[in-house]
ZAMARGU-4260 file (C-alpha; in steps of 0.2 Angstrom, whole numbers, plus 5000, padded with zeros to 4 digits):
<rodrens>
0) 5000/5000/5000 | 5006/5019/4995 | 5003/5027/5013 | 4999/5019/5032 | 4983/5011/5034
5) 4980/5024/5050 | 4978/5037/5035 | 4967/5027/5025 | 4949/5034/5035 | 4957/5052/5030
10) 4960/5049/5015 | 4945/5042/5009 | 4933/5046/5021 | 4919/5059/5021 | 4922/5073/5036
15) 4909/5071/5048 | 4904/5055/5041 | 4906/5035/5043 | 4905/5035/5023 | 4920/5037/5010
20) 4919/5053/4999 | 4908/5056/4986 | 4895/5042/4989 | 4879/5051/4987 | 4867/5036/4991
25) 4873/5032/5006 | 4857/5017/5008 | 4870/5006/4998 | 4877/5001/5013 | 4892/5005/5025
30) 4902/4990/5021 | 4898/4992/5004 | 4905/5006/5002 | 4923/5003/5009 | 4924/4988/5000
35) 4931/4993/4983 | 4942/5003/4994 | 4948/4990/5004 | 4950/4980/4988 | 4961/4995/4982
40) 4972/4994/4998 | 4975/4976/4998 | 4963/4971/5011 | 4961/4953/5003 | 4975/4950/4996
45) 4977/4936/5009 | 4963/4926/5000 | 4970/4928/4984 | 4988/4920/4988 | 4995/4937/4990
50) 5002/4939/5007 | 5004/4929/5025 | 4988/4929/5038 | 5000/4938/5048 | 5001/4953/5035
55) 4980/4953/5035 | 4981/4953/5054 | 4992/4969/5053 | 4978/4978/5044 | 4966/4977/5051
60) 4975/4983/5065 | 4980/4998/5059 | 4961/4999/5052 | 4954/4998/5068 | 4966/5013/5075
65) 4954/5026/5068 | 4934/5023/5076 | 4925/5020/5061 | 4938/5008/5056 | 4934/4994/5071
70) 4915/4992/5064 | 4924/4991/5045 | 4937/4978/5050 | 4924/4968/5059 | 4915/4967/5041
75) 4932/4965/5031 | 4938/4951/5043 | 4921/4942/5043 | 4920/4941/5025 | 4938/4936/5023
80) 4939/4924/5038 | 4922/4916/5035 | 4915/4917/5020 | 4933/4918/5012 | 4939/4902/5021
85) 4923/4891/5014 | 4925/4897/4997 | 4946/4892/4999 | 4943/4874/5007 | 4930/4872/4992
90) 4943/4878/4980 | 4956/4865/4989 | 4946/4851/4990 | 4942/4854/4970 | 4960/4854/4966
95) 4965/4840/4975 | 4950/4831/4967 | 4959/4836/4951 | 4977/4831/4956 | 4982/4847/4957
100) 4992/4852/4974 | 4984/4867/4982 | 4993/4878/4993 | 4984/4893/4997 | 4997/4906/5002
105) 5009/4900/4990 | 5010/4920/4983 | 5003/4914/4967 | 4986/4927/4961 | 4970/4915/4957
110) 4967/4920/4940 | 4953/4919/4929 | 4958/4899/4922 | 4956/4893/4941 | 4943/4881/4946
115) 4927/4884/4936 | 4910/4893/4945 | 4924/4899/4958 | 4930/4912/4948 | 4917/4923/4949
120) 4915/4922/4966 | 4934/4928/4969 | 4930/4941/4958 | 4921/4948/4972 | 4938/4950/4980
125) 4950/4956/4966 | 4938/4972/4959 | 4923/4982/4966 | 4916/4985/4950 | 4903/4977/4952
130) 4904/4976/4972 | 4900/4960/4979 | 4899/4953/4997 | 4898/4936/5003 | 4891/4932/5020
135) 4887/4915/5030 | 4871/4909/5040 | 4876/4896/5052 | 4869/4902/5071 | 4849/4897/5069
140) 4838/4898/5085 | 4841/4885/5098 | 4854/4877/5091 | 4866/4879/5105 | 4881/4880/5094
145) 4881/4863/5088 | 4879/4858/5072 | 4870/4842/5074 | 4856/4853/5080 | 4853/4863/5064
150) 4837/4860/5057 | 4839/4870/5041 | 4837/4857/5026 | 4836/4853/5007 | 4819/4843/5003
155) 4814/4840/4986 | 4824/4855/4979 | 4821/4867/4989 | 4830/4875/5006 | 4819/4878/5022
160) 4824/4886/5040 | 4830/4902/5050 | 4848/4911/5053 | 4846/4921/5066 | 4861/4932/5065
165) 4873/4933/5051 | 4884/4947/5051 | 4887/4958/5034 | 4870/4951/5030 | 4858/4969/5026
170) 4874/4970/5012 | 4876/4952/5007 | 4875/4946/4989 | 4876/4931/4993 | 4874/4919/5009
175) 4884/4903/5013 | 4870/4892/5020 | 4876/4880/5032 | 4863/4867/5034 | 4860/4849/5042
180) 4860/4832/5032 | 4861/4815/5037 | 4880/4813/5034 | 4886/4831/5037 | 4881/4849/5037
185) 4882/4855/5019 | 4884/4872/5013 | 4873/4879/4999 | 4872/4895/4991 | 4859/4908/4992
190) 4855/4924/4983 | 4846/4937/4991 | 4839/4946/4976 | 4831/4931/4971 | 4811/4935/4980
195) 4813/4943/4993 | 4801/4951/5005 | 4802/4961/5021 | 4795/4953/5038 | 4781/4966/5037
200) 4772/4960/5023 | 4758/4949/5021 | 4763/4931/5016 | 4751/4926/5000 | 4744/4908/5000
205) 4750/4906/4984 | 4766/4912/4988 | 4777/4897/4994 | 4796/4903/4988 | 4800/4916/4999
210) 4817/4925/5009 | 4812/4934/5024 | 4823/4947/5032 | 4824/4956/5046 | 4840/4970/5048
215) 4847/4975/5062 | 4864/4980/5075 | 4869/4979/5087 | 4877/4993/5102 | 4892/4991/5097
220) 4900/4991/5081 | 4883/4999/5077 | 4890/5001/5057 | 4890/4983/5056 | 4874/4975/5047
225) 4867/4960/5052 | 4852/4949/5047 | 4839/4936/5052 | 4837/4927/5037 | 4821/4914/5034
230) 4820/4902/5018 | 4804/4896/5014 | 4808/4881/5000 | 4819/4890/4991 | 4825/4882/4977
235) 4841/4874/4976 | 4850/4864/4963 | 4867/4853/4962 | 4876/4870/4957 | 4873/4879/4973
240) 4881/4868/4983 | 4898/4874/4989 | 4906/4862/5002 | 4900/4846/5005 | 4902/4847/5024
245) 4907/4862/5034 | 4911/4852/5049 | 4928/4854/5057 | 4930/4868/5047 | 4918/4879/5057
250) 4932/4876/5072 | 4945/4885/5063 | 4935/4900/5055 | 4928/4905/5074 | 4948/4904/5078
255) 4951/4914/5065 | 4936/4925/5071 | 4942/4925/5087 | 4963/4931/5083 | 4956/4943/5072
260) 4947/4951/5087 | 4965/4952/5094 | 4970/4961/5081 | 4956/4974/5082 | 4961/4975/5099
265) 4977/4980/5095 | 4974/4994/5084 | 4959/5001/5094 | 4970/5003/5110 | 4984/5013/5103
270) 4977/5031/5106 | 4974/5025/5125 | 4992/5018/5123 | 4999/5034/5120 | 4990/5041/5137
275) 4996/5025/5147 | 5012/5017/5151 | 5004/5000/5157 | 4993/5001/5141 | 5008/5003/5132
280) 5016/4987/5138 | 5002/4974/5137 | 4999/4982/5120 | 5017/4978/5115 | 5016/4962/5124
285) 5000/4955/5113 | 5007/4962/5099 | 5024/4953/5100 | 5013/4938/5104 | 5004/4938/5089
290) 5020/4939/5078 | 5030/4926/5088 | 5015/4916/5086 | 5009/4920/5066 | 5028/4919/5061
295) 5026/4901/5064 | 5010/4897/5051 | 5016/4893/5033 | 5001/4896/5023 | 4985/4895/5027
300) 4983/4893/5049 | 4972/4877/5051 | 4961/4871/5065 | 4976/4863/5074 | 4986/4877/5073
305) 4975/4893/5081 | 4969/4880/5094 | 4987/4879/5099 | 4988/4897/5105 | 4969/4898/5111
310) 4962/4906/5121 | 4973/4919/5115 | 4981/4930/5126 | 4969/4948/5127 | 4969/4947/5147
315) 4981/4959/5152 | 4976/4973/5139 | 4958/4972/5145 | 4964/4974/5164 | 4976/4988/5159
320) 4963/4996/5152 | 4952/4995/5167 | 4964/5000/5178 | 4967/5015/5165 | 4948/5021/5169
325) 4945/5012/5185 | 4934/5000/5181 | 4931/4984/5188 | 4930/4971/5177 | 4933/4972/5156
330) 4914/4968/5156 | 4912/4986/5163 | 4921/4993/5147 | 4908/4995/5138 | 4903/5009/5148
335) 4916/5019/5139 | 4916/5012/5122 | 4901/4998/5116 | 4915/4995/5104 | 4923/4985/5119
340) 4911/4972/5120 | 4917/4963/5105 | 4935/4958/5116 | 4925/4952/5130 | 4910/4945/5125
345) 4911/4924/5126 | 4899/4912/5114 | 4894/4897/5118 | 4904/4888/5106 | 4920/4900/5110
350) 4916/4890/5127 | 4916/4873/5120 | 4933/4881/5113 | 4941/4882/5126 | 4935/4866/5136
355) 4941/4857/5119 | 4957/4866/5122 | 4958/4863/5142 | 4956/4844/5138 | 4968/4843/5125
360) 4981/4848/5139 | 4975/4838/5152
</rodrens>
């Protein structure tokens, strides 16, 4: 990149406004209109065989330095941790179907002769003309973070059930469905713009094809879009299937999730840094951590890997920081910034994370 990344808000951005300059419809979406910008600064050049993990994680560090920028690299790292990661494993296990050997950071560009129907879809990541964003559905009500307990499924062609929370979603082209069958959890692609109708209106009887929505945020990151997203037999044929099973991959995308959140942590502190000598050192501290430990990953981190440095090591940044505003607990951070909820709130399945981990070293 020409210039810091710190400048990158200022230089494209809109005074007095979470939008870059010169968008005059600004209903097309936060995230939306970054992304050709982020495309422009090499935001994914990780997912196109460009650059290290580590070299992403450095970005959106120096993203999340200016405010706006910690609600626009939650959206980046979403999209290139998640969405990004099951379109590569889909890419990977095609190759190797092929005989090819795949290695994903092998600083190589996918060009436009790679594997077939991908091609478009990486598009979305090497030009924002048009722009395109990819999001994935996989939380549904009561499912308790295991996948077994999805109920979203295929019957006779067509896709039925809820997401209840997919981040990027109110911007989404497309949705990575993750759903439940009886030998895996297959992921199928949606298209929003297919039929689609707001939960406000009136359901026809004769109207049996249906994507219901409903947008909102949250208190923090409040740029951030997100979605509840019902299918109502959808139709669905053998193209729109993108990974036979998501399984043990979903482990190693909430890592990924999860380290990114280090790094937004990272770059959102270092104003407070600047104020506070103890803030100063636990920053350094995670910072050299996440180095020491990235400098060890050739190519793309798997599963086995991230779970070998989690839980990842955020602890004493959050207590420096308290202890900076006299607070408490990091829970109680959000009462200065929302923002801060993002690098202390647990999931159940970051739970199961770290029970999975605690019994691997016991």
């Amino acid at each position: 990149m020409s210039e810091t990344l710190e400048n990158l808000i200022l230089k494209y951005g809109e005074p007095g406004s979470p939008y870059p300059k010169d968008k005059e419809e600004l209903e097309i979406g936060f995230y939306r209109s970054w992304k050709p910008i982020l495309i422009k600064e090499g935001f994914y050049h990780f997912l196109l065989g460009l650059e290290t993990y580590l070299e992403f994680q450095k970005k959106l560090s120096h993203l999340a330095e200016e405010p706006v920028g910690v609600s626009l690299g939650l959206s980046c790292m979403v999209e290139v941790n998640v969405a990004g990661g099951i379109l590569s494993q889909t890419e990977q296990i095609q190759r190797e179907n092929q005989g090819q050997n795949l290695n994903q950071n092998d600083h190589q560009n996918r060009d436009t002769n790679s594997v077939g129907f991908l091609d478009l879809f990486w598009d979305a990541f090497r030009t924002g003309n048009p722009t395109k964003i990819f999001a994935v559905g996989v939380s549904e009500p009561g499912w308790e973070t295991k996948l077994r307990k999805l109920s979203s499924t295929i019957v006779n062609g067509t896709l039925s059930g809820t997401k209840s929370f997919i981040t990027n979603g109110a911007e989404a082209d497309f949705i990575l469905w993750v759903t439940k069958s009886d030998v895996g959890n297959p992921v199928y692609l949606v298209r929003r713009n297919k039929r689609i109708r707001n939960q406000s209106e009136d359901l026809k009887p004769n109207d049996q094809k249906f994507i219901t929505e409903e947008s909102f945020h949250t208190d923090f990151t409040p740029l951030v879009t997100h979605l509840k997203l019902t299918l109502c037999e959808y139709p669905i044929d053998s193209l729109d299937l993108i990974l036979e099973n998501y399984g043990k991959l979903g482990i190693e995308l909430r890592l990924k999730e999860l380290l990114s959140l280090v790094s937004l942590l990272i770059g959102k502190t270092k104003k407070v840094s600047l104020e506070n000598k103890l803030v100063a050192e636990e920053r350094k501290k995670l910072n050299l951590w996440r180095e020491n430990f990235l400098s060890q990953c050739q190519g793309n981190p798997d599963a086995d890997f991230l779970l070998s440095g989690f839980p990842y090591p955020t602890e004493g940044l959050l207590f420096a920081l308290c202890k900076h505003w006299n607070l408490e607990s990091p829970k109680d951070l959000k009462s200065v910034d929302p923002d801060y909820q993002l690098f202390v709130w647990e999931d159940q399945f970051t739970k199961a994370l770290i029970q999975k981990k605690n019994r691997n070293l016991s």
